[in-house]
C-alpha positions in Angstrom: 2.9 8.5 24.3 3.7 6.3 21.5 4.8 7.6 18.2 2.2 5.6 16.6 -0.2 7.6 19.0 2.0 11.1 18.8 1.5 11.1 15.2 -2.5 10.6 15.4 -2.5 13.4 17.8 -0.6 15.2 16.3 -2.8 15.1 12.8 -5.9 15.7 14.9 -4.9 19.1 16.0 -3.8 19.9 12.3 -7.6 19.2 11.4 -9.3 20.6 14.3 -7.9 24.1 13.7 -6.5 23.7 9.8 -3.2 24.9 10.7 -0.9 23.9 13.5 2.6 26.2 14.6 5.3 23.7 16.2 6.0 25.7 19.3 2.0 25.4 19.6 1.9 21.5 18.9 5.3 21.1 21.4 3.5 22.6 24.7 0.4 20.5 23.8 1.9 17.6 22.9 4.7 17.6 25.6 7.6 16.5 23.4 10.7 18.6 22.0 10.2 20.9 18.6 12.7 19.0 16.9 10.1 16.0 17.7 7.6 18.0 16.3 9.2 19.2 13.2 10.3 15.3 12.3 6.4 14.3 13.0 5.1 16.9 10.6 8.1 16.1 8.0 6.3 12.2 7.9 2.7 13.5 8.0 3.9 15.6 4.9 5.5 13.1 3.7 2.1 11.1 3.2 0.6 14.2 2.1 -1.6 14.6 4.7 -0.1 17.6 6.2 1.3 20.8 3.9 4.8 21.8 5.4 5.5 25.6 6.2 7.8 27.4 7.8 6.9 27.5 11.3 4.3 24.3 11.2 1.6 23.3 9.1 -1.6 23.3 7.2 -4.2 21.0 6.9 -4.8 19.1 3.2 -7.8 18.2 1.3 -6.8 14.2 2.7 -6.5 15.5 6.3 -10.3 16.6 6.3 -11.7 14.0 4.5 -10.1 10.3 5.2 -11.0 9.0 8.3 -8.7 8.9 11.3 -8.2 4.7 11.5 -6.8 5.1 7.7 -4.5 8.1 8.1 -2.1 6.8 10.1 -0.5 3.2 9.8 2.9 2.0 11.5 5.9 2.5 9.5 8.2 -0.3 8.8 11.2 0.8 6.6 11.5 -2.1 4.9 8.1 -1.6 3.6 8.0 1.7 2.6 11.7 0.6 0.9 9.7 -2.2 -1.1 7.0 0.6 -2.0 9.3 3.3 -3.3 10.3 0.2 -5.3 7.5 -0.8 -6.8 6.0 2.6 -7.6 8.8 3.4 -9.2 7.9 -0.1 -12.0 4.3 1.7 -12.8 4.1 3.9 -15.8 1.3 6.7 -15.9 -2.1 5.6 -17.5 -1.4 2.0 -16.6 -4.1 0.2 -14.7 -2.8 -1.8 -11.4 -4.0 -4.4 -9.1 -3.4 -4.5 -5.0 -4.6 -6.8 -2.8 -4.9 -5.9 1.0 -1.8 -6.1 3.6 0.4 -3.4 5.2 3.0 -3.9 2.3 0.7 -3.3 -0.4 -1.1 -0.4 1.8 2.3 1.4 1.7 2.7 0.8 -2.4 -0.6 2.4 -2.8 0.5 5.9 -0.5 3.4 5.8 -2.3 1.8 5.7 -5.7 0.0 8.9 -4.6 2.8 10.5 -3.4 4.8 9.8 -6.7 5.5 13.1 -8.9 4.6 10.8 -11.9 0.9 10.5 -11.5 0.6 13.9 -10.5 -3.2 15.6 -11.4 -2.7 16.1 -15.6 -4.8 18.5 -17.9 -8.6 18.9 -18.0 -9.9 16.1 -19.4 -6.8 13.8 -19.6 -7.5 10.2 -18.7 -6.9 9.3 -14.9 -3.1 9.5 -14.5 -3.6 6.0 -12.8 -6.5 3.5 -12.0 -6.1 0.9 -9.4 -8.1 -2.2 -9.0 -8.7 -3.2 -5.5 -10.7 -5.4 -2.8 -9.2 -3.7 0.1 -11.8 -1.5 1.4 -8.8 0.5 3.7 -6.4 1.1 0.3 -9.2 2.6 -1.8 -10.6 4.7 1.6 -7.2 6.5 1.2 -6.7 6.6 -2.3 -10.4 8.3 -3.2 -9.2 11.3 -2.0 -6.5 11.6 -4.6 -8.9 13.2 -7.8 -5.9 11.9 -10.4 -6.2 8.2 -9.5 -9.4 6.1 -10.7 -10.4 3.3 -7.9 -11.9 0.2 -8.9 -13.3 -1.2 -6.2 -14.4 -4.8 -5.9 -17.5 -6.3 -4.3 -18.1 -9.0 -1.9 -18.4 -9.3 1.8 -15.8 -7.7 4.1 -13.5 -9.3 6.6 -12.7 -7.3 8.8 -9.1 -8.7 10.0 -7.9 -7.5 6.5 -10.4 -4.8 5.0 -10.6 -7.0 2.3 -13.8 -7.9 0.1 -14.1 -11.5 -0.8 -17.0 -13.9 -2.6 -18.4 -14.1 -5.5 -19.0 -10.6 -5.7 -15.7 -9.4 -6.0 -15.1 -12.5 -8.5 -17.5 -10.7 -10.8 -15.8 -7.4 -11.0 -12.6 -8.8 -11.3 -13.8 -10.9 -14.4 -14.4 -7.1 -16.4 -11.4 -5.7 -15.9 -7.5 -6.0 -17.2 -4.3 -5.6 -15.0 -0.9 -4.4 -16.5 1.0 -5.1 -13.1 -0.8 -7.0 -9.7 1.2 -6.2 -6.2 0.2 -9.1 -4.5 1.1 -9.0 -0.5 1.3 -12.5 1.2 1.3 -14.2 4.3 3.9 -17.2 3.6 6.3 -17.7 0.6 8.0 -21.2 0.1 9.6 -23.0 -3.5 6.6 -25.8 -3.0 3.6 -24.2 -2.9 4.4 -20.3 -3.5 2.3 -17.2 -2.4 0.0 -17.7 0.3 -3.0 -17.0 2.5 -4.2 -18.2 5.7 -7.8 -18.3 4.3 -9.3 -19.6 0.9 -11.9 -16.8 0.2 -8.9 -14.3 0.3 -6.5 -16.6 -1.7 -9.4 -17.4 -4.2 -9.9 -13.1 -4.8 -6.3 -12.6 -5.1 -5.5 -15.3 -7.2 -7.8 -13.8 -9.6 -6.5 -10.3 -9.6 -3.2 -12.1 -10.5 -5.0 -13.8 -12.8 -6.0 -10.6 -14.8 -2.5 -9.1 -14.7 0.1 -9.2 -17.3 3.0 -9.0 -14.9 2.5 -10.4 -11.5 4.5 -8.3 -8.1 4.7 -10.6 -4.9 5.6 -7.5 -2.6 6.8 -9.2 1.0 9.2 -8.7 3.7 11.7 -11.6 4.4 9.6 -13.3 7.4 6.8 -14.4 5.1 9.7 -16.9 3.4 9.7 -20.4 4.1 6.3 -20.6 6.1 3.2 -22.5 4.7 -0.6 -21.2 4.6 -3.4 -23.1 3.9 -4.1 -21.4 1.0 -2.7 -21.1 -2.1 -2.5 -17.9 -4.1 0.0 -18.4 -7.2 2.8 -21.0 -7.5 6.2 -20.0 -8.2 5.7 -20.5 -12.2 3.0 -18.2 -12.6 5.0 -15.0 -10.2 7.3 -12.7 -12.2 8.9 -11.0 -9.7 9.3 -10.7 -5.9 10.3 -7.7 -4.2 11.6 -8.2 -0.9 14.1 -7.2 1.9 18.0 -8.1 2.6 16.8 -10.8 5.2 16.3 -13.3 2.4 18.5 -15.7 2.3 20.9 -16.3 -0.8 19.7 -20.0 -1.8 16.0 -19.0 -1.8 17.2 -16.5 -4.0 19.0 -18.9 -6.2 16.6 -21.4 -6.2 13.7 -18.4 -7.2 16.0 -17.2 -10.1 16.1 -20.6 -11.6 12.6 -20.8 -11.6 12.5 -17.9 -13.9 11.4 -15.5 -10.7 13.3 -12.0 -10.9 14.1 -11.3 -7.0 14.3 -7.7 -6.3 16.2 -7.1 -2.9 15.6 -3.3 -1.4 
């Protein structure tokens, strides 16, 4: 079994019962306790589990968001750009995340951050997000401190992400203090970009509505070319990115007045 498909397992026999001992979970899971005990440390990470001594209980999230959402492959370089970016976003500011596995992992790690921790009775929401991916805001509703805006529009599937004029519509009522855009190519020409032009157009205009614009990317999305165009280099304030980028694209983004953030 796959880790990918240890950890869904794994989670499922959390819910089933609400609690789970790692001897228990070891025999029915065939792998080693110290397996086990590293599974549970990640699910609690996520705060999907509650860590105790000998195992561990189900949360509020484990019950309620479905099983697809729970669970997404971890890519280190990811959740490094994530701890990143959450750690830019003050409490009470109002943030805007497109769809992708990047900007998937800078939403669970907003969640998870001490700083927008559930405040007093009757405090504003320690955090709102504005989204159009249907996946991100699935996993955030759960979290009662965090205010999700949700866009409309019609779904693709491939992404989660709602696109048309519907989603336009929202978008126009709302303003951003920080946008995490994710991307699927980066180059000096044409900047952020999307393989298709009902995406690009949504997320163009949630960077539209932000006062600080976040291209949030691994190092692979760099010098390729989309069809699309989201934003051009002059209108991106900062990229956050992994040590795979190479030192003139770096160069050649500070000149343009782009801070590059390498994690």
């Amino acid at each position: 079994m796959s880790r990918q498909g240890r950890l869904d397992a794994l989670l499922e026999l959390v819910v089933e019962s609400g609690e789970i001992a790692v001897d228990d979970a070891s025999v029915q899971l065939q792998v080693s306790v110290a397996t086990i005990r590293r599974d549970l440390d990640t699910l609690a990470e996520r705060q999907l589990v509650n860590r105790t001594h000998g195992g561990a209980t189900a949360t509020a999230g484990s019950f309620r968001l479905p099983i697809s959402y729970r669970i997404a492959k971890a890519d280190e370089s990811k959740q490094r750009i994530a701890a990143y970016a959450s750690s830019l976003v003050s409490r009470h500011q109002v943030i805007g995340i497109n769809g992708g596995t990047t900007t998937t992992e800078i939403s669970r790690a907003l969640a998870a951050n001490p700083e927008f921790a559930p405040g007093e009775p009757g405090e504003q929401p320690a955090l709102t997000i504005v989204t159009n991916a249907l996946n991100i805001a699935t996993e955030l509703t759960v979290r009662h401190q965090i205010k999700i805006v949700v866009t409309g529009g019609v779904a693709r599937p491939q992404s989660y992400e709602l696109t048309g004029p519907y989603a336009e519509a929202v978008l126009n009522e709302v303003m951003i203090d920080i946008a995490f855009l994710g991307v699927e190519s980066f180059n000096l020409e044409s900047g952020a970009g999307a393989r298709h032009e009902d995406e690009a157009r949504v997320n163009r205009q949630i960077a539209a509505r932000a006062k600080k614009v976040i291209v949030v990317t691994d190092s692979s999305k760099f010098e390729r070319s989309s069809f699309a165009v989201i934003s051009p280099v002059s209108d991106i304030d900062m990229i956050i990115t992994d040590s795979g980028l190479s030192p003139k694209i770096i160069k050649e983004l500070e000149r343009g007045g782009v801070e590059v953030v390498i994690t």
